[in-house]
C-alpha positions as CSV (number, residue, x, y, z in Angstrom):
1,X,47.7,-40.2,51.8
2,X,45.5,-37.5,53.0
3,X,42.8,-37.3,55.6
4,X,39.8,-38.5,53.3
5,X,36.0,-37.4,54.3
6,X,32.6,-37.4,54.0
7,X,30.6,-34.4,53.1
8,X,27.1,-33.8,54.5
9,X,25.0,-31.7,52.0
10,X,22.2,-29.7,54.2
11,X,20.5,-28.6,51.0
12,X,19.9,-32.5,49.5
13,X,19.6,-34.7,52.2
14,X,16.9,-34.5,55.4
15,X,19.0,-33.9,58.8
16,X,18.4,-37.3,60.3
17,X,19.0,-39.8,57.0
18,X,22.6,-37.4,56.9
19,X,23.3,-37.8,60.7
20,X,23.1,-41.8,59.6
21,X,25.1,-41.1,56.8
22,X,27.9,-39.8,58.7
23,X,27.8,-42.9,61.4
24,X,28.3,-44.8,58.0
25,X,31.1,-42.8,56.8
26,X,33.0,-43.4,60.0
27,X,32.2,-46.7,60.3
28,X,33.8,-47.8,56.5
29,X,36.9,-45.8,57.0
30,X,36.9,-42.0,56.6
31,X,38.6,-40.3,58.4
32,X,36.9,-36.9,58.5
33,X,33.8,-35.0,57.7
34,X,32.3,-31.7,57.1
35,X,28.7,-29.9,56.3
36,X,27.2,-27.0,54.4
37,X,25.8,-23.8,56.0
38,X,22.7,-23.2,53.4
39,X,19.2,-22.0,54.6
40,X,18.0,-22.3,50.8
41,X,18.9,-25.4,48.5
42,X,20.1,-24.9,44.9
43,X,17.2,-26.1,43.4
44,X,13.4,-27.7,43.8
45,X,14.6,-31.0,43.3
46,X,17.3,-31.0,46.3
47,X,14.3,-29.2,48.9
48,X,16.1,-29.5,52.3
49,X,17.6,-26.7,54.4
50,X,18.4,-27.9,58.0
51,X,20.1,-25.5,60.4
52,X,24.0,-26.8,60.2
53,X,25.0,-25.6,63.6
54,X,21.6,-27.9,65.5
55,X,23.1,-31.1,63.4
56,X,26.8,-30.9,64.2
57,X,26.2,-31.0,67.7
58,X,24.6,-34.0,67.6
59,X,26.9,-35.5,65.0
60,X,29.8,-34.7,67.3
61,X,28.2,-36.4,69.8
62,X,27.0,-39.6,67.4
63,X,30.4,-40.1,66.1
64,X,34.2,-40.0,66.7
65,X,34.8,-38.0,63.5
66,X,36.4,-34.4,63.6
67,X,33.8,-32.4,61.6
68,X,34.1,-28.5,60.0
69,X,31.2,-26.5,58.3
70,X,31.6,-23.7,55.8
71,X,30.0,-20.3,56.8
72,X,29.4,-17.0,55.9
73,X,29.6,-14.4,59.0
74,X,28.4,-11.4,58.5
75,X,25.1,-10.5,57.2
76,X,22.7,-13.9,58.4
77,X,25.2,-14.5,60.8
78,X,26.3,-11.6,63.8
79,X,29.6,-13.4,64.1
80,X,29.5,-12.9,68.0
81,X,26.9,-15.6,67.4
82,X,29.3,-17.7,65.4
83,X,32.1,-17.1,67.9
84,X,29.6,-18.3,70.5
85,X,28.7,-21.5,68.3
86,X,32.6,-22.1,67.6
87,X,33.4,-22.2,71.3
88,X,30.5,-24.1,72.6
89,X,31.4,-27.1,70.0
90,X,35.2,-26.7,70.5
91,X,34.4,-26.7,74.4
92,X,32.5,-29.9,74.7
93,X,34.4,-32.0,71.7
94,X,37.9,-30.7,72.1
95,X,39.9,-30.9,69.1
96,X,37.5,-32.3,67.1
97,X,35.9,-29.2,65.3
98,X,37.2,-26.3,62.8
99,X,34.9,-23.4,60.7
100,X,36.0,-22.4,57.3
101,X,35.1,-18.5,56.9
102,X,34.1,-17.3,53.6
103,X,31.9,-14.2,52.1
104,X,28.6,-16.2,51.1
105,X,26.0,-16.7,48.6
106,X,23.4,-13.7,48.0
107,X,21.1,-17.1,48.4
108,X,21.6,-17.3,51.6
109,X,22.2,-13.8,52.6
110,X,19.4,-11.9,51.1
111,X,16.9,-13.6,54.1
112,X,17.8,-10.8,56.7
113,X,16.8,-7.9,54.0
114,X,20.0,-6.2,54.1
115,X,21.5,-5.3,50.4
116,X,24.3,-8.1,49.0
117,X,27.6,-5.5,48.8
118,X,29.8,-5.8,46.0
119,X,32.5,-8.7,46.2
120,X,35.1,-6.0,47.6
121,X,32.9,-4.8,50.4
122,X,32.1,-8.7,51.2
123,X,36.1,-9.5,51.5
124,X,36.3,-6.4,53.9
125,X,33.3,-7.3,56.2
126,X,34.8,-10.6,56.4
127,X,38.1,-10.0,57.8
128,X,35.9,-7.7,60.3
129,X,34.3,-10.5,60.9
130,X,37.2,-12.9,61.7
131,X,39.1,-10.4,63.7
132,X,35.6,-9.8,66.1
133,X,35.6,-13.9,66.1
134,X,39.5,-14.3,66.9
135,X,39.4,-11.7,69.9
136,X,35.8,-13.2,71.2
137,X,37.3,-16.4,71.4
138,X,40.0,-15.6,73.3
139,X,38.1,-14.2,75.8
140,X,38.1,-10.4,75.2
141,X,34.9,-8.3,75.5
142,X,34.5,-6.6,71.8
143,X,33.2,-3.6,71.0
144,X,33.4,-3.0,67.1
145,X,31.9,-0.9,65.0
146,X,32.7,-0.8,61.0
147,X,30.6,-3.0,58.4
148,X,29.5,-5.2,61.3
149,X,28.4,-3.9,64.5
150,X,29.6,-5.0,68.0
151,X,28.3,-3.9,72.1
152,X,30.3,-5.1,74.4
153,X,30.0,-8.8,73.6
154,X,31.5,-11.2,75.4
155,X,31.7,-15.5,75.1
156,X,32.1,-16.9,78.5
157,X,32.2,-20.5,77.7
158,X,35.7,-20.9,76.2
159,X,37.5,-24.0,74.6
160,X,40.7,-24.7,75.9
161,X,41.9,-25.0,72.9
162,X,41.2,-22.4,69.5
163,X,39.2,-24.2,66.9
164,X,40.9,-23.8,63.5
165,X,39.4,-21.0,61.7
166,X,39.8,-21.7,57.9
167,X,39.7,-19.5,54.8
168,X,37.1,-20.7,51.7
169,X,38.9,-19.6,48.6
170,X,37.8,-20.4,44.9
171,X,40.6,-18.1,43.5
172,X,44.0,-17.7,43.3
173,X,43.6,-14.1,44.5
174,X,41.3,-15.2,47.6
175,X,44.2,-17.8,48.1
176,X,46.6,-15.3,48.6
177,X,44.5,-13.0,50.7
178,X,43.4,-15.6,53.3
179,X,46.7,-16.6,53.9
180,X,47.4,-13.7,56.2
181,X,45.0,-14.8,58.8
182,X,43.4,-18.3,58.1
183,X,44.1,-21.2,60.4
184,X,44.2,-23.6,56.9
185,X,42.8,-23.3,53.5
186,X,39.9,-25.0,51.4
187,X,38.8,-25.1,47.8
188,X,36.7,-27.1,45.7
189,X,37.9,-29.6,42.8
190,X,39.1,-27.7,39.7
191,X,41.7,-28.7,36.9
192,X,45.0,-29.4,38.2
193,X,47.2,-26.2,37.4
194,X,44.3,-24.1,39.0
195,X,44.7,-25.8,42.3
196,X,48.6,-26.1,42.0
197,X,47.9,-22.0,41.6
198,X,45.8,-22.2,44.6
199,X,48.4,-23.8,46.7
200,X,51.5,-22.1,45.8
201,X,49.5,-18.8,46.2
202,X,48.5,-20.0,49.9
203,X,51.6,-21.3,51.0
204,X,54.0,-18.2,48.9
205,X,51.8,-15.6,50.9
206,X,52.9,-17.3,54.2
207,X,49.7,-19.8,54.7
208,X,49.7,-22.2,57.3
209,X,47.7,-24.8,58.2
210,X,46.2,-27.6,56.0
211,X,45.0,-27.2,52.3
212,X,42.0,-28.7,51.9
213,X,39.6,-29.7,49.1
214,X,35.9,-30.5,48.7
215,X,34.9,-32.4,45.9
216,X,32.0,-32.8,43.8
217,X,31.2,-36.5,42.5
218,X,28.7,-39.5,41.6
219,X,28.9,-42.7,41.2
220,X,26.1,-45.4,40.4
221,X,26.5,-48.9,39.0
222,X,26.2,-47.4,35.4
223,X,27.9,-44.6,34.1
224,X,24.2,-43.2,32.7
225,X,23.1,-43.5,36.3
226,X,25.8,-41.7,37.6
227,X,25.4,-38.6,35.1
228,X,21.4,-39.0,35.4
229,X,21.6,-38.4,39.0
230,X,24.9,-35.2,38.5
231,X,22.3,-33.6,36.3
232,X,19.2,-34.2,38.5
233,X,20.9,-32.6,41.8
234,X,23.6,-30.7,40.3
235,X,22.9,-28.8,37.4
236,X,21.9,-25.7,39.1
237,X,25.5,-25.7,40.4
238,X,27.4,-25.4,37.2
239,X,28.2,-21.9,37.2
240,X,31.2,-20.3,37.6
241,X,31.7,-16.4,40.0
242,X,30.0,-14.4,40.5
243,X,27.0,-16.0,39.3
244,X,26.8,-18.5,41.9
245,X,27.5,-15.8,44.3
246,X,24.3,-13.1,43.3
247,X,21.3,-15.2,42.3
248,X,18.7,-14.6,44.8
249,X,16.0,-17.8,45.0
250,X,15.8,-21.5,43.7
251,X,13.6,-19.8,41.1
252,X,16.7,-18.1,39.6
253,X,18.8,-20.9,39.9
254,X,16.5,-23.3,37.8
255,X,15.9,-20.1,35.1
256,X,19.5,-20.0,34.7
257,X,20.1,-24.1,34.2
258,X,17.8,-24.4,31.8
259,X,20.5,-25.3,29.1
260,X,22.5,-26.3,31.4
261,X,23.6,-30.3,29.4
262,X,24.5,-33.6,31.1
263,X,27.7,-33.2,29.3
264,X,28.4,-29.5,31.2
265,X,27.6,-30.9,34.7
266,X,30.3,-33.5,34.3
267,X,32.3,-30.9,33.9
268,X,32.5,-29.9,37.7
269,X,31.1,-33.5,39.3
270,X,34.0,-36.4,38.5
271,X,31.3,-39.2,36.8
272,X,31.9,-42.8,36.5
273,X,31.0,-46.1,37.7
274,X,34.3,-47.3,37.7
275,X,35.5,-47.4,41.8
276,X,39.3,-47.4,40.2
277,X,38.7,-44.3,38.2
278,X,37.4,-42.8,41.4
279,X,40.1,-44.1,43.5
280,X,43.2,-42.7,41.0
281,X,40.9,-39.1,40.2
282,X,41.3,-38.9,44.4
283,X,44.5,-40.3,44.2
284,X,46.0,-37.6,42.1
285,X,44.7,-35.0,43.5
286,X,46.3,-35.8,46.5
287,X,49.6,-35.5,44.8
288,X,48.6,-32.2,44.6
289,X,49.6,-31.8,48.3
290,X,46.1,-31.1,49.9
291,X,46.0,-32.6,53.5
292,X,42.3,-32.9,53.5
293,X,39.6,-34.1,50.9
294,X,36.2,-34.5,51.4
295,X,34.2,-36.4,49.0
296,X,30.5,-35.3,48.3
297,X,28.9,-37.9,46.1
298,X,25.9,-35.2,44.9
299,X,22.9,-37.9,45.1
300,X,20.2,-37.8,47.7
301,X,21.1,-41.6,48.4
302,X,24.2,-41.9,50.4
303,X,24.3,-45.5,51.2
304,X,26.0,-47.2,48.8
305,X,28.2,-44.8,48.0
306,X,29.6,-45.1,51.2
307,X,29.4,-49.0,51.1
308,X,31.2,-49.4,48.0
309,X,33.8,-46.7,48.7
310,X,34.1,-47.8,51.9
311,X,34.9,-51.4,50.6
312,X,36.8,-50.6,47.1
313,X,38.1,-46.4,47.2
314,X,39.2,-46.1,50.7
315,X,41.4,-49.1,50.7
316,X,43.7,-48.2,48.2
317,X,43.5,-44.5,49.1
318,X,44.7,-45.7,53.0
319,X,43.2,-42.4,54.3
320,X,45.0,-40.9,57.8
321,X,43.4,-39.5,60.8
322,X,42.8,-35.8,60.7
323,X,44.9,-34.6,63.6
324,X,43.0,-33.3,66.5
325,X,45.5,-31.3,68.1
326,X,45.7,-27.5,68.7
């Protein structure tokens, strides 16, 4: 089976209960983990917005796990200032930490005042981005000037080893296209031929690395409770590209989810109170062939999801180590 782990949402969940979240998570059997990147949540309800990079220094340091975080270099983010943050985390827990790349959410973005570019112009900024990353940390001095801007930077403290430098893809297209220069691939849960699509158009375009995949989920002792709390966290998050990628505020967010039902949320969050269901849903995915899955149970209480699928899911699932090497 695959490398199964935890997934620590910035936007629901206040820094500290998540840092004891993730000693949880190692401590009943996962065997990975990884965070969000948000400064804005998706709605009122979730209200939390800790600075990733702060928090996975100190959950390095709280926790054997190896841990990655999803960001979007380029527009909040100089990505000589992301290079810097890769190589001080891969220096001091070698082997232990990769960054997926991706384009962003204007929710994010907007903060810094510059203008959200069309979806074209975003791809192209990014592999700007990744290229000024790639040479920074292996130790050249960059000068760059194109969609981003770069003087002469330089990162002095080095890794010895590269941290993995994955592509965020939602789309077969993006699939393809990340394939020439990610480190590894991750997605989030969607029916099976779409991810089979995702794979194939990975790996046929020469992709190396892990696939991995994020997914959405809730469990509670009743299936109500499970979809109660889906809905209550996670029906802001029910829409498909590009309107997830160009609403602006938590404002917009909550205008647009207004009809959003119970029914339509389960759509995108696996629902049930059944710990088999959840271990076979988890199961089959990994037939897929992803290497990596990380579970995000979407409630603000993290405690007994991790207790029950620590004592029930995990078992049966026989999770590996993520490898650590370079």
């Amino acid at each position: 089976m695959p490398v199964i782990g935890f997934h620590a949402s910035h936007e629901q969940i206040h820094p500290s209960t998540l840092l004891a979240a993730a000693q949880q998570a190692e401590q009943v059997g996962f065997t990975g983990a990884m965070c969000s990147d948000h400064i804005s949540p998706w709605s009122e309800r979730q209200g939390h917005s800790a600075f990733a990079w702060s928090w996975l220094g100190s959950a390095l340091h709280a926790t054997n796990l190896p841990f990655g975080v999803v960001n979007a270099p380029g527009q909040r983010y100089h990505p000589a200032i992301i290079a810097q943050a890769i190589a001080t985390l891969g220096a001091m827990y070698e082997g232990r930490f990769w960054a997926a790349l991706g384009t962003g959410e204007n929710s994010n973005e907007h903060i810094t005042g510059g203008e959200w570019p069309r979806k074209d112009i975003r791809g192209a900024r990014l592999a700007e981005c990744v290229h000024i990353i790639r040479a920074l940390l292996g130790g050249e001095e960059v000068t760059h000037d194109g969609l981003v801007t770069v003087d002469r930077a330089r990162v002095y403290t080095l890794p010895r080893t590269i941290p993995p430098l994955i592509g965020a893809a939602v789309t077969p297209e993006t699939a393809r296209w990340i394939a020439d220069w990610a480190d590894g691939m991750i997605t989030i849960a969607q029916p099976s031929d779409s991810l089979r699509q995702m794979i194939d158009g990975y790996r046929d375009n020469g992709g190396r690395g892990p696939v991995a995949l994020q997914v959405h989920l809730s469990y509670a002792a009743t299936r109500e409770q499970a979809l109660e709390i889906a809905y209550d966290q996670w029906r802001t998050n029910t829409f498909s590209p590009p309107v997830c990628w160009d609403l602006e505020t938590v404002e917009a967010f909550e205008v647009a989810s207004a009809t959003v039902r119970p029914e339509d949320v389960a759509q995108g969050v696996f629902v049930s109170a059944d710990t088999q269901e959840h271990a076979q849903y988890l199961a089959d995915l990994a037939e897929l062939g992803f290497d990596e899955i990380y579970l995000h149970h979407v409630g603000q209480s993290q405690t007994e999801f991790l207790e029950i699928f620590g004592e029930q899911v995990l078992p049966q699932l026989r999770p590996t180590p993520k490898s650590t090497e370079g």
